[in-house]
C-alpha positions in Angstrom: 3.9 12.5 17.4 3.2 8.6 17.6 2.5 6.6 14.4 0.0 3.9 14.3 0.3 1.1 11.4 -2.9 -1.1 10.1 -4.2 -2.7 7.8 -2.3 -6.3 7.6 -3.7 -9.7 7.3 -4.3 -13.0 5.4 -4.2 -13.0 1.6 -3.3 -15.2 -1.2 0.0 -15.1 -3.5 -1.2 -12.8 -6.2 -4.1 -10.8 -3.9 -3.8 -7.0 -2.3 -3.7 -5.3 0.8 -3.5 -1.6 1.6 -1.6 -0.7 4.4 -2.4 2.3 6.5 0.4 4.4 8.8 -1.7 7.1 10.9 0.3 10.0 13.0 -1.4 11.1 16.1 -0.1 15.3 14.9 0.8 16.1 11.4 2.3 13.9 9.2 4.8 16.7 7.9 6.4 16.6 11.7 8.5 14.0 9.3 11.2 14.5 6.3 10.3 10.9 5.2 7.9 8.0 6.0 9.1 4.6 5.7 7.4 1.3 5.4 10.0 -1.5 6.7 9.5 -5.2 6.7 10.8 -7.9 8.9 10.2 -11.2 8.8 11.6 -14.0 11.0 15.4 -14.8 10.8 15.7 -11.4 8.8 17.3 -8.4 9.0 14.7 -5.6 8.6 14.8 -4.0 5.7 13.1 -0.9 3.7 10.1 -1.3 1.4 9.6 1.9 0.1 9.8 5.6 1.5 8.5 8.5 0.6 9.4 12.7 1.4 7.5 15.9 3.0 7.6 16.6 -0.9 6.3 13.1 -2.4 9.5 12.2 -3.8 9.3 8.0 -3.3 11.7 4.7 -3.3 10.9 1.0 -3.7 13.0 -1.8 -2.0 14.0 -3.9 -6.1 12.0 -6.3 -4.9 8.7 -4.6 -4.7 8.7 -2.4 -7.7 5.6 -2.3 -10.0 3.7 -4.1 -7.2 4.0 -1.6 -4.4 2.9 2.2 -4.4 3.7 4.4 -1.4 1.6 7.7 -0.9 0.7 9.9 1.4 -2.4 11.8 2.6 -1.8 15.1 4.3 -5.0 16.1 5.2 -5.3 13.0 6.6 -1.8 12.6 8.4 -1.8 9.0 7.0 1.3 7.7 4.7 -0.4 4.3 2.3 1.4 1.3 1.4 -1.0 -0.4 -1.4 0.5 -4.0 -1.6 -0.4 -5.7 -5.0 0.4 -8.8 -6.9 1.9 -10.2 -3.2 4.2 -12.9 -3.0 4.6 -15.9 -0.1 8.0 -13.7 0.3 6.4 -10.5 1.1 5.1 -12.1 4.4 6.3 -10.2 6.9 6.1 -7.5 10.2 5.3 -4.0 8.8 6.5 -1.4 10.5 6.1 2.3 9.5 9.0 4.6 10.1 8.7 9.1 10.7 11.8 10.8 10.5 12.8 14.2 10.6 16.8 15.7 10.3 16.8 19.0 12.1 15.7 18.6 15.1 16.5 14.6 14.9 13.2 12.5 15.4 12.8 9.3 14.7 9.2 7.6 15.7 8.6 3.6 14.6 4.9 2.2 14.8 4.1 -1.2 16.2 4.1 -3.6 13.8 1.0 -5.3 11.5 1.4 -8.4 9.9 1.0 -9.5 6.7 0.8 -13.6 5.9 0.8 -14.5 2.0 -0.5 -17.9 1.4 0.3 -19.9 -1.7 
């Protein structure tokens, strides 16, 4: 199973993006999907995650802006970016894993660039 992010771009501090991660099988191949962040001269770091059961998890810094979800007919795990911040500029990368039997899978990246 690959996983193919989307969906970044150019917006102003205080606009929205949606993000989009797509798995080429099902989406449930994964215990969780993560959206992680980098951007340069930083460690990257988790956003938000969320389970094969929809239980979810926000990074402090993007609570009440960001909302994680997933679309299982759709094998696609959302990242709907809100209120954004010159700070939330980054390289998103969406993250599959499963426990037993270990995968891991990372996307490519897509940007996101905040002006203020």
């Amino acid at each position: 199973v690959q996983l193919q992010a989307s969906g970044g771009g150019l917006v102003q501090a205080g606009g929205s993006l949606r993000l989009s991660c797509a798995a080429s099988g099902s989406i449930r191949s994964f215990n969780t999907v993560g959206w992680y962040r980098q951007a340069p001269r930083k460690l990257r770091e988790l956003v938000a995650a969320i389970t094969i059961g929809g239980s979810t998890n926000y990074a402090d810094s993007v609570k009440g802006r960001f909302t994680i979800s997933r679309d299982n007919a759709k094998n696609t795990v959302y990242l709907q970016m809100n209120s954004l911040k010159p700070e939330d500029a980054a390289a998103y990368y969406c993250n599959g894993h499963r426990v037993v039997p270990y995968l891991e899978v990372w996307g490519q990246g897509t940007l996101v660039t905040v002006s203020s």
